[in-house]
C-alpha positions as a Markdown table, in Angstrom:
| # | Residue | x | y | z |
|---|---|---|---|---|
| 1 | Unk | -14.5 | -6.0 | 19.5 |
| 2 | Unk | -17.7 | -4.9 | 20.5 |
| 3 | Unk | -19.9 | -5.0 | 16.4 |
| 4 | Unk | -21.9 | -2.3 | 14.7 |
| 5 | Unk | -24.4 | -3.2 | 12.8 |
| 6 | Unk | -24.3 | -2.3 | 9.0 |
| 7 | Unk | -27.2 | 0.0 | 8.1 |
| 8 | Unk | -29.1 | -0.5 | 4.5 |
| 9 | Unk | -27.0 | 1.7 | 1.9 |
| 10 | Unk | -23.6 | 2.0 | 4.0 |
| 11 | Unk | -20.7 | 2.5 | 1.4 |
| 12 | Unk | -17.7 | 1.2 | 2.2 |
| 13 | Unk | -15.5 | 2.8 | -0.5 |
| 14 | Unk | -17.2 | 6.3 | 0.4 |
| 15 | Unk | -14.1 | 8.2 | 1.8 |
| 16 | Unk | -16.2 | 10.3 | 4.3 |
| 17 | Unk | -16.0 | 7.3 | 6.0 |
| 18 | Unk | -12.7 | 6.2 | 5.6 |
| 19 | Unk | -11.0 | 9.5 | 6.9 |
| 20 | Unk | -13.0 | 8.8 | 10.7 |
| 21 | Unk | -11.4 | 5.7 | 10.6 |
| 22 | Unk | -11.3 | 2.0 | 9.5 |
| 23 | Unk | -15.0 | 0.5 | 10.0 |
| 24 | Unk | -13.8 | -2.3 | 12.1 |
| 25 | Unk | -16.6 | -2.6 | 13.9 |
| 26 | Unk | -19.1 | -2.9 | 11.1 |
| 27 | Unk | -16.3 | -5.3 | 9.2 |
| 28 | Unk | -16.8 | -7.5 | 12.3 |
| 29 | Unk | -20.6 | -7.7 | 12.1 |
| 30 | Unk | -20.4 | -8.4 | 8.7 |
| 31 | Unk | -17.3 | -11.3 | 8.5 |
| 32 | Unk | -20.4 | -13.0 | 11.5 |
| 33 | Unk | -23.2 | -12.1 | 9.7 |
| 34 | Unk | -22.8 | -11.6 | 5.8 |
| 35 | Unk | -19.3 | -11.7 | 5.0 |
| 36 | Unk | -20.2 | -11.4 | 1.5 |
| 37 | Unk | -22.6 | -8.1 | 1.0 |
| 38 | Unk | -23.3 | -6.1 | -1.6 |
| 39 | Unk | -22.1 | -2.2 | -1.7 |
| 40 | Unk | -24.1 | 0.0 | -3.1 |
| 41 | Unk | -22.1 | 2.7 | -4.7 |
| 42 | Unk | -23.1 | 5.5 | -6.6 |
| 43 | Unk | -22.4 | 6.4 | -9.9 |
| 44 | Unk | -19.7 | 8.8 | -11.6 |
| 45 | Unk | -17.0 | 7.6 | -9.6 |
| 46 | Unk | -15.2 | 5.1 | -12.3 |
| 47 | Unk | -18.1 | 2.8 | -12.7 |
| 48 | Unk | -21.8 | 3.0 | -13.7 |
| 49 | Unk | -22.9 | -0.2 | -12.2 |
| 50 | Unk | -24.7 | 0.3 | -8.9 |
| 51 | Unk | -22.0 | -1.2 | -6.7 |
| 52 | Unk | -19.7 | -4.2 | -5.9 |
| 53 | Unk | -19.8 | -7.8 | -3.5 |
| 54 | Unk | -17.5 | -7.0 | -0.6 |
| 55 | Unk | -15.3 | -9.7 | 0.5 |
| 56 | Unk | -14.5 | -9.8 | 4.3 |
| 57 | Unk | -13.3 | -13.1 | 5.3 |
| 58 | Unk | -9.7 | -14.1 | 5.6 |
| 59 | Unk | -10.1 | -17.2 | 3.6 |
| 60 | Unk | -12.7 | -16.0 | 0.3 |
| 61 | Unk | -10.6 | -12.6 | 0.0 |
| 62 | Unk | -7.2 | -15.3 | -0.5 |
| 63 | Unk | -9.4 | -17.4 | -2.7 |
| 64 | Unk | -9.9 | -13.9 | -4.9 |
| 65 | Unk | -6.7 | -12.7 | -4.8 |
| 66 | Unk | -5.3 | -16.7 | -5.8 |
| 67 | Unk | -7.8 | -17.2 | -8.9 |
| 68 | Unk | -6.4 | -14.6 | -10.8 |
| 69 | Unk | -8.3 | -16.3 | -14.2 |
| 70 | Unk | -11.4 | -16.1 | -12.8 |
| 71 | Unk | -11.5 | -13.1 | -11.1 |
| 72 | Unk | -10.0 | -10.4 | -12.9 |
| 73 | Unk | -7.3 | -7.2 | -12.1 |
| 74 | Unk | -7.7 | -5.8 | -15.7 |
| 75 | Unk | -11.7 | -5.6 | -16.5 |
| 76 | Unk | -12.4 | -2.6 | -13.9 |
| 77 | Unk | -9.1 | -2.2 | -12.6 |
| 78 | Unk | -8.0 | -2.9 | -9.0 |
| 79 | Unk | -8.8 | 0.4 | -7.8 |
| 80 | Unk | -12.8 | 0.5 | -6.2 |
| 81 | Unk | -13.2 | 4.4 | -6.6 |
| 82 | Unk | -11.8 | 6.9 | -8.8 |
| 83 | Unk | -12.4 | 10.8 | -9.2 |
| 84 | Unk | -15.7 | 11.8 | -11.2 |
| 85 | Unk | -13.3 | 13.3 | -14.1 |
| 86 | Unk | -11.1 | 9.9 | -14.6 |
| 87 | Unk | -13.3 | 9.5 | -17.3 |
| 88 | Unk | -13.0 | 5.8 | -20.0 |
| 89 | Unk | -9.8 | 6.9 | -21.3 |
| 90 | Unk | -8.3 | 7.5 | -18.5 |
| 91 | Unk | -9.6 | 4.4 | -16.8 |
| 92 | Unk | -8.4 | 2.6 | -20.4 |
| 93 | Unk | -4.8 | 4.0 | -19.5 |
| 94 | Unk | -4.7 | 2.5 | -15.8 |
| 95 | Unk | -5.7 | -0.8 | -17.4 |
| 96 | Unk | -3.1 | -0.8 | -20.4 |
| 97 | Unk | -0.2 | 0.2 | -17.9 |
| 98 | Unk | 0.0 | -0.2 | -14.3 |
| 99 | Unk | 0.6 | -3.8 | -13.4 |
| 100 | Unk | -1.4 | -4.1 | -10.5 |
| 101 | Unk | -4.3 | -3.9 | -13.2 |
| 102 | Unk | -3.1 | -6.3 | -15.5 |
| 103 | Unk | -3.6 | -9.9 | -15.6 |
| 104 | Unk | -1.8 | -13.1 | -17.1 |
| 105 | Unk | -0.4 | -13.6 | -19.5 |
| 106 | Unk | 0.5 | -10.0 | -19.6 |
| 107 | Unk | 0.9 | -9.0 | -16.0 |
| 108 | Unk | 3.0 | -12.7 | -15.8 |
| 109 | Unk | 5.8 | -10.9 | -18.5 |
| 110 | Unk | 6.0 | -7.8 | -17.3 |
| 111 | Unk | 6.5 | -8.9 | -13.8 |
| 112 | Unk | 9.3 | -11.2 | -15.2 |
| 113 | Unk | 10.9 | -7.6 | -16.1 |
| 114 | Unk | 10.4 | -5.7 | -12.8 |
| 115 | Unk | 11.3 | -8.3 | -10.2 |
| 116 | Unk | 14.8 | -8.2 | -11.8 |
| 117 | Unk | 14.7 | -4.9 | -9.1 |
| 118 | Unk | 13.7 | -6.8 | -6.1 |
| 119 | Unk | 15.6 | -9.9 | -5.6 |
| 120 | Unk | 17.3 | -10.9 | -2.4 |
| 121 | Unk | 20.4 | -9.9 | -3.5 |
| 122 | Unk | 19.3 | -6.2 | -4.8 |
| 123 | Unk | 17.6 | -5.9 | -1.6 |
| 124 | Unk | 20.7 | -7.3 | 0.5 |
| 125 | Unk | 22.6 | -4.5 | -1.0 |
| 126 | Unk | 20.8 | -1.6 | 0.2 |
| 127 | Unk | 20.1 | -2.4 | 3.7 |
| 128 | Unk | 23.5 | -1.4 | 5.3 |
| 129 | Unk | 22.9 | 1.6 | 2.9 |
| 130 | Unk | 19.2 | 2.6 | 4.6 |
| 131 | Unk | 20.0 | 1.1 | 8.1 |
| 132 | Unk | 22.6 | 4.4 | 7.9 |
| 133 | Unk | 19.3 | 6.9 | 6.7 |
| 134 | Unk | 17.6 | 5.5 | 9.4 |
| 135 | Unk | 20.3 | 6.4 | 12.4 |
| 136 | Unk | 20.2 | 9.9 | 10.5 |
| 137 | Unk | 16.7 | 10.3 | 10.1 |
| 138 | Unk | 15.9 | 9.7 | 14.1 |
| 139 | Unk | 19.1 | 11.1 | 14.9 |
| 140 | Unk | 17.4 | 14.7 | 13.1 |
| 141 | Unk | 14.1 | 14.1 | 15.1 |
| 142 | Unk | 16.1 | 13.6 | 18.2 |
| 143 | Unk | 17.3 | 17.1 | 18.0 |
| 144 | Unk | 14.4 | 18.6 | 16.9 |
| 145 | Unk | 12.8 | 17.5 | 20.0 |
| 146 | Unk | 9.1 | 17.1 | 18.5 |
| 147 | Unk | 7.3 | 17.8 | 15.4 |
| 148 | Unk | 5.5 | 16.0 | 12.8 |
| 149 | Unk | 6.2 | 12.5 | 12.9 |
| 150 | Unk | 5.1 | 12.3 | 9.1 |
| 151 | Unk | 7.3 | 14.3 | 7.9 |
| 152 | Unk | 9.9 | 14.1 | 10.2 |
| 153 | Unk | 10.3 | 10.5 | 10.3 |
| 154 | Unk | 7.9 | 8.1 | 8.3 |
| 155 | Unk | 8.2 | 9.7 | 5.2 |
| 156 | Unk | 11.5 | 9.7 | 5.0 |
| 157 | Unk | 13.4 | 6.3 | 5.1 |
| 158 | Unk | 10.6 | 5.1 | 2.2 |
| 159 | Unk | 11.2 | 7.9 | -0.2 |
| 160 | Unk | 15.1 | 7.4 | 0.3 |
| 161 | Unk | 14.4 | 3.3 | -0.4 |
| 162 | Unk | 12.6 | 3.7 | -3.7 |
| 163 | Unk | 14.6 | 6.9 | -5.1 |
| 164 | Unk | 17.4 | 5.1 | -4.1 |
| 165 | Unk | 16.0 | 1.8 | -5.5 |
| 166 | Unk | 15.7 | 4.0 | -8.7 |
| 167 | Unk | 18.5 | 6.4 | -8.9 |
| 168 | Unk | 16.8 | 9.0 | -8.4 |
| 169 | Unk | 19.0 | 11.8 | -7.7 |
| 170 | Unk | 18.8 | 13.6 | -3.7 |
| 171 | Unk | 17.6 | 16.6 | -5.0 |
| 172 | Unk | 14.7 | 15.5 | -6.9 |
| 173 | Unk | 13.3 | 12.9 | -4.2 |
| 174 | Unk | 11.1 | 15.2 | -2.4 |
| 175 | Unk | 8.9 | 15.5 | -5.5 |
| 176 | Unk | 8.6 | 12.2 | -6.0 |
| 177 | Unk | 6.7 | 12.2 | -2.1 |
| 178 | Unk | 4.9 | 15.6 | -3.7 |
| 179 | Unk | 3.7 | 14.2 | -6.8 |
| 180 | Unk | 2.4 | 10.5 | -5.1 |
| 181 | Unk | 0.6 | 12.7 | -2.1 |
| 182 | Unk | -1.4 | 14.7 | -5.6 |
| 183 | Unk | -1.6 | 11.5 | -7.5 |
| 184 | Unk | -3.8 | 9.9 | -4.7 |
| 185 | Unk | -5.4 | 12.4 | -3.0 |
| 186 | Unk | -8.1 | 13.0 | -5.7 |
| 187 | Unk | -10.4 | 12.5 | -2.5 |
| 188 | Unk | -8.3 | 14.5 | -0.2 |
| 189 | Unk | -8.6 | 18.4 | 0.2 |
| 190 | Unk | -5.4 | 19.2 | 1.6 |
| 191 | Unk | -3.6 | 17.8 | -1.9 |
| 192 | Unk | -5.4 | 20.1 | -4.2 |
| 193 | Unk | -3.3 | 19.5 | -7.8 |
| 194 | Unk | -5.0 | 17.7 | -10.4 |
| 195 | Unk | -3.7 | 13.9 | -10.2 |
| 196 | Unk | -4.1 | 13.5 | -13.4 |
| 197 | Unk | -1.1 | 16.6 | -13.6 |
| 198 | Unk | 0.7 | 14.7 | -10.9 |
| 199 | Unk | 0.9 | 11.0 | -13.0 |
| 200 | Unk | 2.0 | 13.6 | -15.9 |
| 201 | Unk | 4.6 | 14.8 | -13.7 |
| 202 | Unk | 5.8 | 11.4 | -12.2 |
| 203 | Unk | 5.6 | 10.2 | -15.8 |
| 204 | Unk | 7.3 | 12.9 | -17.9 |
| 205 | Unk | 10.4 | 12.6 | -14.8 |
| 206 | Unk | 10.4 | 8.8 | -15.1 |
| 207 | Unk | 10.9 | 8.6 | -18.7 |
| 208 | Unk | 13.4 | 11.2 | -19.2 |
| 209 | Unk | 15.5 | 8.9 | -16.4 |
| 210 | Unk | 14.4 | 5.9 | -18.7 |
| 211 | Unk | 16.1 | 7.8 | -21.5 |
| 212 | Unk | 19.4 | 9.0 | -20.3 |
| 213 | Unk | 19.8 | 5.3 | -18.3 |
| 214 | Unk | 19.2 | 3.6 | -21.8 |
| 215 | Unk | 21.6 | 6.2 | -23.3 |
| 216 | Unk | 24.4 | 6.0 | -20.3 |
| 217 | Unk | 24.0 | 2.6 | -18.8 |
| 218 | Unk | 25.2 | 3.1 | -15.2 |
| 219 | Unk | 24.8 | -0.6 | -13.8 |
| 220 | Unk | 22.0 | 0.3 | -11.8 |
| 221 | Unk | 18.5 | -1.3 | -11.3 |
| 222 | Unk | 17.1 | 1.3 | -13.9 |
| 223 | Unk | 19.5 | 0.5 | -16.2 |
| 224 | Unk | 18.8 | -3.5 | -15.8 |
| 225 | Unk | 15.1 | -2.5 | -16.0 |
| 226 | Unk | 15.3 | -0.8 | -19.3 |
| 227 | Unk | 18.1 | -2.8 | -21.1 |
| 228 | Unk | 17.3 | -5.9 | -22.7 |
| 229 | Unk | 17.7 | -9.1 | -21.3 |
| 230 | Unk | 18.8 | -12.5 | -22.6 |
| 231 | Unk | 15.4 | -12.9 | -24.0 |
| 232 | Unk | 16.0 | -9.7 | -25.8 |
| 233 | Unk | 12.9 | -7.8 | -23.6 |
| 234 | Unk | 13.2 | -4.3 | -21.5 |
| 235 | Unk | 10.9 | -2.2 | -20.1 |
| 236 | Unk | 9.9 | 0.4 | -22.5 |
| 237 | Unk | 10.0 | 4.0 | -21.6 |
| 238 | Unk | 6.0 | 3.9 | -21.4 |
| 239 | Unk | 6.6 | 0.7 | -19.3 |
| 240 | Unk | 9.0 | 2.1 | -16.7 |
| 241 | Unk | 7.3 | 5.5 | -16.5 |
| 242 | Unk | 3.8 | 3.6 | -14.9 |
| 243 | Unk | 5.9 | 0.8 | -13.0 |
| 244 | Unk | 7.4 | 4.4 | -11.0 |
| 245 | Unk | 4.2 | 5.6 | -10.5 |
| 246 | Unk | 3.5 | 1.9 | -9.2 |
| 247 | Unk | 6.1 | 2.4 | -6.8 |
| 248 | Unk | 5.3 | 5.9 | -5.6 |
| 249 | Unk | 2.4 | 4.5 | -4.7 |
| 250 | Unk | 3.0 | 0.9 | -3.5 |
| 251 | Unk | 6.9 | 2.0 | -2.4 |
| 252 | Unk | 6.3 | 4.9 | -0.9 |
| 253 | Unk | 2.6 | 5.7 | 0.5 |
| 254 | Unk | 2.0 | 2.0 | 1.5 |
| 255 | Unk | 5.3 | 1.9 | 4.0 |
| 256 | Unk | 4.8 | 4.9 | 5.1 |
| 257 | Unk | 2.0 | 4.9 | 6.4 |
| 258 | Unk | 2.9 | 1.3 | 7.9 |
| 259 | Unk | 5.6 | 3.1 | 10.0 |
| 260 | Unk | 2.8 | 5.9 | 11.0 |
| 261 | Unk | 0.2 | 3.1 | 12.1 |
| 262 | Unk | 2.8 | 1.1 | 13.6 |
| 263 | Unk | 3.9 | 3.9 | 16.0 |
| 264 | Unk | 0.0 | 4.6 | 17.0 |
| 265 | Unk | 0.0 | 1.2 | 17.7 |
| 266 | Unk | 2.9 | 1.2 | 20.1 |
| 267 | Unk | 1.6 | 4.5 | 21.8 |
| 268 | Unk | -1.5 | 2.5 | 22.1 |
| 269 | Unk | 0.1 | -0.1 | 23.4 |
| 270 | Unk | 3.3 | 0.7 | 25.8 |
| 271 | Unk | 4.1 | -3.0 | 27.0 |
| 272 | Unk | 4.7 | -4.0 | 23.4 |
| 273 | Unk | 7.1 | -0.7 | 22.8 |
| 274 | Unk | 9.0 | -2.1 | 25.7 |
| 275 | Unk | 8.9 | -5.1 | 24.8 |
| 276 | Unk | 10.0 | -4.1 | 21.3 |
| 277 | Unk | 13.0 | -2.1 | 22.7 |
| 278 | Unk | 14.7 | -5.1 | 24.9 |
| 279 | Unk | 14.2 | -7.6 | 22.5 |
| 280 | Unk | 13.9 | -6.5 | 18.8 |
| 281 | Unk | 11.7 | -9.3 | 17.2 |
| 282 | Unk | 11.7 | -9.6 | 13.8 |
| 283 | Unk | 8.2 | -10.5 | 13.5 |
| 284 | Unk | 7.5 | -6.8 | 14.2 |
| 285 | Unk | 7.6 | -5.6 | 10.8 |
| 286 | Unk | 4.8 | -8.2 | 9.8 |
| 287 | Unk | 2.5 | -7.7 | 12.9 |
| 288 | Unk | 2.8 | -3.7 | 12.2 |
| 289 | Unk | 1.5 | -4.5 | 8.2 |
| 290 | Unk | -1.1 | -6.7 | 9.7 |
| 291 | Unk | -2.3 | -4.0 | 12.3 |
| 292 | Unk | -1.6 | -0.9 | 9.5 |
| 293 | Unk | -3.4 | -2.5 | 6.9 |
| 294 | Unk | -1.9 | 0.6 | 4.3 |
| 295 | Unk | -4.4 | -0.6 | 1.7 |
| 296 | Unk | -7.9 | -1.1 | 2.9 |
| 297 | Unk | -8.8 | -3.0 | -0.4 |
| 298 | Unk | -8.6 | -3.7 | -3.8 |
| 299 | Unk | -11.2 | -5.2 | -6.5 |
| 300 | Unk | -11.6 | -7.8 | -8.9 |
| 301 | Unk | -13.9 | -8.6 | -11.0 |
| 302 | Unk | -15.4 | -12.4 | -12.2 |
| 303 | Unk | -15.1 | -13.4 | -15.3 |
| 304 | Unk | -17.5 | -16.0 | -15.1 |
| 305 | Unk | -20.5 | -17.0 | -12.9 |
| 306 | Unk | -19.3 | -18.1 | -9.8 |
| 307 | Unk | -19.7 | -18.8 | -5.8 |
| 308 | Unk | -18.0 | -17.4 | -3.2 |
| 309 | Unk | -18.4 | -17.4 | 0.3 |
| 310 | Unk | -22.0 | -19.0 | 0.2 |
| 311 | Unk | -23.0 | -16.0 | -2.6 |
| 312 | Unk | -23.7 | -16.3 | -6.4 |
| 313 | Unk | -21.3 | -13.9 | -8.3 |
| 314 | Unk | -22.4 | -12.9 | -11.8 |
| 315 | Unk | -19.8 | -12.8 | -15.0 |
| 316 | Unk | -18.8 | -8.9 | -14.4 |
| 317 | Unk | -19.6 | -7.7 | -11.4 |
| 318 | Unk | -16.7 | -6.5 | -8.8 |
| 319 | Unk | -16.0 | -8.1 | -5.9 |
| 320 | Unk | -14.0 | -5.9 | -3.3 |
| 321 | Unk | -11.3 | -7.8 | -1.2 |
| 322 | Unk | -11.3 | -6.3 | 2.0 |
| 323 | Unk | -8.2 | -6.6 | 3.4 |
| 324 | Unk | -8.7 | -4.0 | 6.5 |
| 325 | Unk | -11.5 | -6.7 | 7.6 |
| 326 | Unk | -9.6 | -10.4 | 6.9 |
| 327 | Unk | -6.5 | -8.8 | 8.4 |
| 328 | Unk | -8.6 | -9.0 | 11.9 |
| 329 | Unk | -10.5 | -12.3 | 11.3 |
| 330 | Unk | -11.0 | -13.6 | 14.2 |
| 331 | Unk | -11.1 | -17.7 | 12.6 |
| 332 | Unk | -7.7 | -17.0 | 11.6 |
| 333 | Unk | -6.1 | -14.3 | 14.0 |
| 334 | Unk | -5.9 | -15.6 | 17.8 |
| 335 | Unk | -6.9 | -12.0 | 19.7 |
| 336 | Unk | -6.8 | -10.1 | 16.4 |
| 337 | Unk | -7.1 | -6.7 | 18.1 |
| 338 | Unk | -4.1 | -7.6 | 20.0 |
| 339 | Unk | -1.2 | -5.6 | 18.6 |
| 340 | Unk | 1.6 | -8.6 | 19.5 |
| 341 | Unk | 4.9 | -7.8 | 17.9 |
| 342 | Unk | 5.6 | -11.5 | 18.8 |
| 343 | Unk | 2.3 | -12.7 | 16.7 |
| 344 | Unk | 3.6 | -15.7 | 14.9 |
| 345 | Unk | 2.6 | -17.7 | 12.5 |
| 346 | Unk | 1.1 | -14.1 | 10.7 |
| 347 | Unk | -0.7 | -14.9 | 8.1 |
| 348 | Unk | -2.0 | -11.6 | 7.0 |
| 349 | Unk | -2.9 | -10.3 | 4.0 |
| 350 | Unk | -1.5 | -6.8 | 3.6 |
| 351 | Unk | 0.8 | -7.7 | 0.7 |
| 352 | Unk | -2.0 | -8.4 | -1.0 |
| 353 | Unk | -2.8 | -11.4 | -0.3 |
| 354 | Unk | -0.5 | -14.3 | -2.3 |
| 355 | Unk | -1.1 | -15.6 | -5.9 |
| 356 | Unk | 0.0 | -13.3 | -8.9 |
| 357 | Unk | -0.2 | -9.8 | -7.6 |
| 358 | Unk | 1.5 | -10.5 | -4.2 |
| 359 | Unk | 3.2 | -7.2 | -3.6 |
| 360 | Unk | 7.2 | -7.3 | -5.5 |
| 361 | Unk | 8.5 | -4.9 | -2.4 |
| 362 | Unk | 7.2 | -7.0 | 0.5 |
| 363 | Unk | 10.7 | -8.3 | 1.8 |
| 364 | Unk | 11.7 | -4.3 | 1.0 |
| 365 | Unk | 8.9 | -3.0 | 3.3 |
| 366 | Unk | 9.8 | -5.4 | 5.9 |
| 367 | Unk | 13.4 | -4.2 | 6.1 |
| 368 | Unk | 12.5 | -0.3 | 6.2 |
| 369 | Unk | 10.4 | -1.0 | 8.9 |
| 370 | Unk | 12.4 | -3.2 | 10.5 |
| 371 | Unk | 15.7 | -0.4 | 10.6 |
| 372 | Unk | 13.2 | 2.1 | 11.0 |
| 373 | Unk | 12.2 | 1.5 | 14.5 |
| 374 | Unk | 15.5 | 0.0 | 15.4 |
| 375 | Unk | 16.8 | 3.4 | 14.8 |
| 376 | Unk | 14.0 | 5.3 | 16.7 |
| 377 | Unk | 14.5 | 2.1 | 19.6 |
| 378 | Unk | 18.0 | 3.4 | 19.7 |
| 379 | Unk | 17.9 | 7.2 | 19.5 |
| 380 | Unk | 14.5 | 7.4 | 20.9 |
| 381 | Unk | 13.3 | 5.0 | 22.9 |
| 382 | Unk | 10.7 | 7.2 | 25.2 |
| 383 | Unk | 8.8 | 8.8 | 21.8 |
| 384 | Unk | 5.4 | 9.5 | 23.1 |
| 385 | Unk | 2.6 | 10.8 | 20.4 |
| 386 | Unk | 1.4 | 14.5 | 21.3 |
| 387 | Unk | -2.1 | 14.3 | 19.2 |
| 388 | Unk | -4.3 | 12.4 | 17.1 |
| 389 | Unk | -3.5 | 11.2 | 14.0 |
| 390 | Unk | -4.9 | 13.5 | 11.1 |
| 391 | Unk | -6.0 | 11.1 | 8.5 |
| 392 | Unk | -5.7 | 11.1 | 4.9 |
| 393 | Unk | -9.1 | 11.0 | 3.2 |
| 394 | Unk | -9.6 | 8.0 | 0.4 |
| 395 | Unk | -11.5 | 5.2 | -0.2 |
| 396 | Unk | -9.1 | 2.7 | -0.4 |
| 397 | Unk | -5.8 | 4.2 | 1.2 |
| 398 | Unk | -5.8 | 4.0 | 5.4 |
| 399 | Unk | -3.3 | 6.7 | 5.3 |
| 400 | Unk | -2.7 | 9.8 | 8.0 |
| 401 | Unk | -1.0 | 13.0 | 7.2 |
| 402 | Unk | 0.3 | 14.1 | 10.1 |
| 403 | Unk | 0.9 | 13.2 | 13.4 |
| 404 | Unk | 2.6 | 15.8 | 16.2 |
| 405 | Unk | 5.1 | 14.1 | 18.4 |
| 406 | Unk | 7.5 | 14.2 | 20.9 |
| 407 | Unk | 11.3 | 13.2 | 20.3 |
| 408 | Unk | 12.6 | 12.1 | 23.6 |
C-alpha cells in the first residue's frame, strides 16, 4: 500500500476522519516511520490532557494489551473519545461498571462471573439454534430481491445471538439494536437520542430481566449469571445491567459490522467469494475480523514510567492501541492487504488482542459469522453490492450503516 504521510496535528480519534474511512495509509507510514506518535487531541472530549501516544505495531499494541498492571483499562477508561457532555461522573460510572474498563483484581472476579455465559458448551448449544436464523434470515433477503444489507442481513443473526444469549424475549430485540445504535453514536448524526437516555434504557430493561430471572429462575444463562455460585457470588442487578450494555456493544455492533466489512471484502474481491462458496474454510471468520477490524482502538493508560516501542511513556498518559493499523502489519501479515479467507496462521488482533481483556464472545463471533455466510453461500451465492457503504461516524467504531444490495 502506497503511504501518506502524517501531517503535524492529524487526530486520529477525530471522527471526521474516521467516517471517510480507516487511515490505512497514514497507519502505514507511521508503523515505518514512527510507530509510536503522539496524538494531539483537543480538549472537552473526556479528557483535558492534550492528547495520547498511538500504538501502531503488531507487536507493542500486544505488549499493551498483555501488561494489564502496567498499563491501565480503569484510569481513563478504554474508550479514546467521548461526547463533550459525558462529563467526570459519567466517565466515574463507565469506570466503576463496564468491564472492559476495569482492571485486576477487580476486572479478574467479575470476569469469573460472566464467562460462566460463554463456555464451549453454552456456545455448542446455540449454534444448531442460529445456523436455523441464519437459513431464515438469507432465505427473507432472497425474496426480497435487494435492499439494505444492514438491516436485512448483518444485523440480524447478531441481535438474535445475544437476545438469545440473554433471554431476551422476540419482541423486545429490535430495541436492544435501537438503543446500542443511540448508545454509540454520540458522534453520529443520523442516531440523534441522547446516549446517555439510551444506557438508561438498555439499563432500566436489563435489570428489570435481572429481577424477574432472580425471582423465577428459568435455567438460563441470565439466571446462572445472577444466582450465586458455589462461592456464594452473582452478578448484581447493577452488575448485569452494564455487562448488557457491554454486550450490545461488543455482541452486537462489533459482529455486525464484521459481517458488513466481510461482504465489501468479498465484493472487492470475487476470486475469494468463489473460492469461499466451493470450499467453505473455516479460517474465514478470522480473516474477515482481521480485514473488518470492528474496533479501530482502544486505550490504556501507564501506570508507571515506561518504554515502548523505542518511546519514553510518562506515569499517566494514554497510549492508544491501534488495532486497525497492527491488524495490517506488514512484519507480521504476509500481503496484509490481501483479503485471503485461507490466511493461516492469523494472528490478528481484533479480539482485542490477548491477555486479560481478550474479548469473552470471540469463539461466539466466529460462529455467527461463520453460519452467516454459509447461509448467504447457500441461498445466495451471486449477491453483488449495489453502492457504497454509508459509514457510521465515530472515533473508535469502523462501523457502516447501510449498504444497498442485491439478493440474487
Amino acid at each position: 500500500m502506497t503511504e501518506t504521510p502524517v501531517p503535524e496535528g492529524f487526530d486520529f480519534t477525530d471522527p471526521d476522519v474516521i467516517v471517510r474511512g480507516v487511515p490505512h495509509r497514514e497507519f502505514a507510514a507511521l508503523r515505518r516511520t514512527s510507530p509510536v506518535r503522539w496524538n494531539p487531541q483537543p480538549g472537552g472530549y473526556g479528557f483535558e490532557d492534550g492528547g495520547l501516544w498511538l500504538l501502531t505495531r503488531h507487536e507493542d499494541v500486544r505488549r499493551a494489551s498483555v501488561d494489564s498492571q502496567l498499563f491501565s483499562s480503569n484510569a481513563n477508561t478504554s474508550i479514546v473519545r467521548y461526547y463533550p457532555e459525558m462529563g467526570p461522573d459519567g466517565m466515574q460510572v463507565q469506570k466503576d461498571n463496564l468491564l472492559i474498563n476495569l482492571d485486576p483484581p477487580a476486572h479478574t472476579k467479575l470476569r469469573k462471573i460472566v464467562q460462566r455465559g460463554f463456555t464451549p458448551r453454552a456456545i455448542g448449544r446455540m449454534e444448531e439454534a442460529l445456523r436455523e436464523r441464519a437459513a431464515r434470515i438469507a432465505s427473507r433477503a432472497a425474496e426480497k430481491g435487494g435492499g439494505d444489507f444492514v438491516a436485512d442481513v448483518a444485523m440480524e443473526l447478531p441481535l438474535q445471538a445475544i437476545a438469545e444469549l440473554m433471554g431476551v424475549p422476540q419482541k423486545d430485540r429490535a430495541k436492544l439494536f435501537q438503543w446500542s445504535n443511540e448508545m454509540l453514536g454520540y458522534d453520529e448524526p443520523e442516531f440523534g437520542m441522547d446516549p446517555a437516555v439510551a444506557s438508561t434504557e438498555i439499563l432500566g430493561f436489563a435489570m428489570a430481566l435481572a429481577g424477574e430471572r432472580r425471582a423465577d429462575p428459568r435455567g438460563d444463562i441470565v439466571s446462572k449469571l445472577v444466582q450465586a455460585d458455589v462461592d456464594g457470588r452473582g452478578l448484581t442487578d447493577d452488575e448485569f445491567g452494564f455487562f448488557v450494555i457491554l454486550l450490545a456493544v461488543a455482541g452486537n455492533e462489533t459482529t455486525r459490522n464484521a459481517i458488513t466489512h466481510g461482504m465489501l471484502a468479498f465484493h472487492a474481491n470475487p476470486e475469494q467469494w468463489e473460492l469461499y462458496k466451493r470450499e467453505r474454510p473455516r479460517t474465514a471468520a478470522d480473516e474477515i475480523v482481521r480485514w473488518a477490524t470492528p474496533v479501530i482502538a482502544f486505550q490504556r493508560t501507564a501506570t508507571a514510567d515506561t518504554e515502548i516501542g523505542g518511546r519514553a511513556i510518562a506515569a499517566g498518559e494514554r497510549v492508544g492501541l491501534y488495532y486497525s493499523s497492527a491488524n495490517f502489519d506488514e512484519d507480521v501479515f504476509d500481503d496484509p492487504f490481501a483479503f485471503d479467507v485461507t490466511r493461516d496462521p492469523n494472528p490478528h488482533l481484533g479480539f482485542g488482542g490477548t491477555g486479560a481483556h481478550y474479548c469473552l464472545g470471540a469463539n461466539l463471533a466466529r460462529m455467527e459469522i461463520d453460519l452467516i455466510f454459509n447461509a448467504i453461500a447457500d441461498q445466495m451465492p451471486g449477491i453483488e453490492v449495489t453502492g457504497g457503504p454509508e459509514r457510521f461516524r465515530s472515533s473508535w467504531i469502523n462501523g457502516v450503516k447501510h449498504l444497498p444490495a442485491r439478493y440474487a
